[in-house]
N, C-alpha and C positions, 0 to 999 in steps of 0.2 A: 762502585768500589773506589774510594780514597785512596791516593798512593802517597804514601808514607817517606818523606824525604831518608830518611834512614835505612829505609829498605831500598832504596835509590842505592846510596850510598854502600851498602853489604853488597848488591850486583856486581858495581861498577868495581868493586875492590877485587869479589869473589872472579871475575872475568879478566881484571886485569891480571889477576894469576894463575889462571888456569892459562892463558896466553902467553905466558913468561915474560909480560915485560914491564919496565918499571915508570915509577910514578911520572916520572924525567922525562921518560921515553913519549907515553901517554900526553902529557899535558905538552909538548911541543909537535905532537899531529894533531892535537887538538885544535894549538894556539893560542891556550891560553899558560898565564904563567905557573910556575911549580905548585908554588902556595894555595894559588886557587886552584888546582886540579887536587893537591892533600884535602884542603879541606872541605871539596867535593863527594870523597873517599872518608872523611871523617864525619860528613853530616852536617858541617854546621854553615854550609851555603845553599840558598834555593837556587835548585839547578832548573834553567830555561830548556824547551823542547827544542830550541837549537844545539846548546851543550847536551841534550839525552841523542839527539842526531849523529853528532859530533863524535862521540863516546862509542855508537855503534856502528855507527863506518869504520871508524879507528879498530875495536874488535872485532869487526866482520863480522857482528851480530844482529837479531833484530833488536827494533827497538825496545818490543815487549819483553826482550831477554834483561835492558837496561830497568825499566821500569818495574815488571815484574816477577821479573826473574825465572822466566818460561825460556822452554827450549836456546837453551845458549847456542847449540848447534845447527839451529832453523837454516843459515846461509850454508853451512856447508855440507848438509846434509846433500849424498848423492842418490836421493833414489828420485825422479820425475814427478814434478805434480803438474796435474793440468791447472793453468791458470784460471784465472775466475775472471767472468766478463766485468764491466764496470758496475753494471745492473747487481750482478750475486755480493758485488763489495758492500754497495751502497743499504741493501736490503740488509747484510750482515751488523751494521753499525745498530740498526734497531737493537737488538742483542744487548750492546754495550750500556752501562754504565752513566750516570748522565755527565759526573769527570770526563768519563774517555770517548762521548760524545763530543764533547766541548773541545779537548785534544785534538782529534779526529779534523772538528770544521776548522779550528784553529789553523789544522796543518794543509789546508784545501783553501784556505783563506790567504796564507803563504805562498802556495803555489801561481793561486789565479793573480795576486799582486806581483809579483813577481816574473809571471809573463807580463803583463802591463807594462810592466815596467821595461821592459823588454822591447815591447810594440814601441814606447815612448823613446827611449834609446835609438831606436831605428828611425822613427820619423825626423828628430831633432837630424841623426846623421845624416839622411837625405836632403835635407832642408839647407844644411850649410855647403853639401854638393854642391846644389840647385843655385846657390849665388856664385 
């Protein structure tokens, strides 16, 4: 499945008012400026998986609510689900789309560099201890 900047953008507008809150409000939990959160909301910016991240922390949504506009309610729903081992996630992605595959390692690509990066952080700090 293609996802359609546009259909991005009707989510991220239809969520931002269902939520009551405004464009202003939104694009400084974001962090980014006015202009570019309106014309994230109007279509006419390619929004990164960090802005579609960004977007659904901000609404307390998943990201698939951002993207494709599934369950808006996924986070706050209260009824219990049992978690799924790393194995049931991992098998799950076969399923997906070769896009939301791509997505998917993109965002595991993120992660693992990101602890690295972390590991590197820490030895540098030990390192200037150590003198």
């Amino acid at each position: 499945m293609l996802v359609n900047s546009s259909n991005i953008a009707q989510n991220v507008r239809r969520t931002r008012i269902s939520k009551q809150l405004t464009q202003k409000e939104v694009a400084k939990a974001m962090g980014v400026y006015d202009s570019q959160y309106a014309r994230i909301e109007k279509g006419e910016a390619k929004v990164s998986i960090v802005a579609i991240a960004k977007a659904a922390k901000v609404f307390d949504v998943s990201i698939d609510a951002i993207v494709f506009g599934k369950d808006l309610s996924a986070k706050t729903s209260k009824t219990p689900q049992r978690k799924k081992s790393l194995l049931e996630k991992v098998q799950e992605l076969e399923e997906l789309s070769k896009i939301e595959k791509t997505m998917a390692c993109r965002l595991l690509d993120l992660a693992v560099s990101k602890k690295q990066i972390r590991e590197l952080t820490n030895i540098i700090k030990d390192a200037k201890l150590d003198k």
